[in-house]
N, C-alpha and C positions, 0 to 999 in steps of 0.2 A: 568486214570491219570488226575491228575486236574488243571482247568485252568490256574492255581498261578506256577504249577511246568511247565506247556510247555513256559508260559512267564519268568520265572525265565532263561530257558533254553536258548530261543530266545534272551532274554538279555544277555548273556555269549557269545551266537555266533555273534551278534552284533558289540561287541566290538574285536572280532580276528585281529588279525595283520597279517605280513609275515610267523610268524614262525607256528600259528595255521593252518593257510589255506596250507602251504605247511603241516603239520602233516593229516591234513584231506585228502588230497591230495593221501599219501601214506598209510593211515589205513583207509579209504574212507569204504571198504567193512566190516571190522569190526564194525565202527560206524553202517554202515545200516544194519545187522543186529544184534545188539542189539535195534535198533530203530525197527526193525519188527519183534521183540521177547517182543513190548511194554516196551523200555527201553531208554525213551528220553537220548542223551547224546552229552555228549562235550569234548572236546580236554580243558589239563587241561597243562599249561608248568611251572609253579609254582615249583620248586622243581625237574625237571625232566619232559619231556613230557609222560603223559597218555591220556584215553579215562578215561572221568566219566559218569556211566549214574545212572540215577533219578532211584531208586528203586521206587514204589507205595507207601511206608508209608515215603518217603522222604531221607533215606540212599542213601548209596553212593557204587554203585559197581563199583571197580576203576581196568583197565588192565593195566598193566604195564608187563615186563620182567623181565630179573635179579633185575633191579633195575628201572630204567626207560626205556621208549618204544625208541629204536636205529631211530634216523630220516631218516638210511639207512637199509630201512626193508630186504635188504640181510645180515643182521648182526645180526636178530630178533634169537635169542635161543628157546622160550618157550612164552609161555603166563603163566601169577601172574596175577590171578583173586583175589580180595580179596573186603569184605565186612563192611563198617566200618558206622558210623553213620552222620557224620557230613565233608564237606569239610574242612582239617585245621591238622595242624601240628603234633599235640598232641590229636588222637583220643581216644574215651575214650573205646574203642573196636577195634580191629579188627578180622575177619575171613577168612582166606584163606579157601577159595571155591575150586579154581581148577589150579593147577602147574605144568606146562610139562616144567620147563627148568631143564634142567638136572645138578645135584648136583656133580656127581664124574667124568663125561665122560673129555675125552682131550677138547685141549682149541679147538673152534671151534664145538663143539659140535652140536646140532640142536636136540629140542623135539618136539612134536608133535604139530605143526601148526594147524590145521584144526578146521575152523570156530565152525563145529556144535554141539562136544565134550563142545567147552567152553560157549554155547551156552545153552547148556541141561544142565551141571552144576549149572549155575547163574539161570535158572529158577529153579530149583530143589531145590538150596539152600533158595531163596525166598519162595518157597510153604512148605519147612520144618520151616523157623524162623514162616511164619502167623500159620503154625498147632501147634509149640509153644506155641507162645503167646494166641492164644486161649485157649486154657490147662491151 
């Protein structure tokens, strides 16, 4: 990772307020490990709160839920992994990577939580886009 993308990062968490540090607060374990899967990131409330972390060629693997991440993680459905290029409204791509919230079940439903599933996907998906672009 390089120097420019861990201070890019450092500058984002820099500036957090109330509402990032209590989101850190409560997805704390998600952030670390994406952070020990070498995936710098940050709490993103712009829009809805997520976690963004720095892909290696500077994308953006962004976690969110149905829509955005619930600030009362016992309301959390799923993890929406997805994969896009740029932080910003109107990206010019996206990829879902890896989606356990569940589409048809009753309200209250609950998909597969577990760190390491969404973990081994977002690595998976990064080491399939460089074998890609290689090609």
């Amino acid at each position: 990772m390089s120097g420019t993308t861990i201070e890019a990062i450092a500058a984002i968490r820099a500036e957090y307020g109330p509402r990032e540090l209590e989101a850190l607060r409560t997805y704390g374990d998600v952030a670390a490990a994406l952070e020990a899967a070498g995936l710098p990131t940050y709490v993103e409330t712009r829009g809805g709160l997520a976690l963004c972390s720095m892909a290696p060629d500077g994308s953006l693997l962004v976690v969110a839920s149905e829509e955005a991440l619930p600030s009362d993680r016992s309301r959390l459905s799923g993890w929406h992994l997805s994969h896009c290029p740029e932080d910003g409204p109107a990206a010019r791509w996206r990829c879902i990577v890896h989606d356990t919230v569940p589409t048809t079940s009753p309200a209250g439903a609950c998909g597969d939580l577990a760190l390491e599933p969404l973990i081994a996907a977002a690595q998976a998906h990064l080491a399939a886009c460089r074998r890609h672009e290689a090609a």
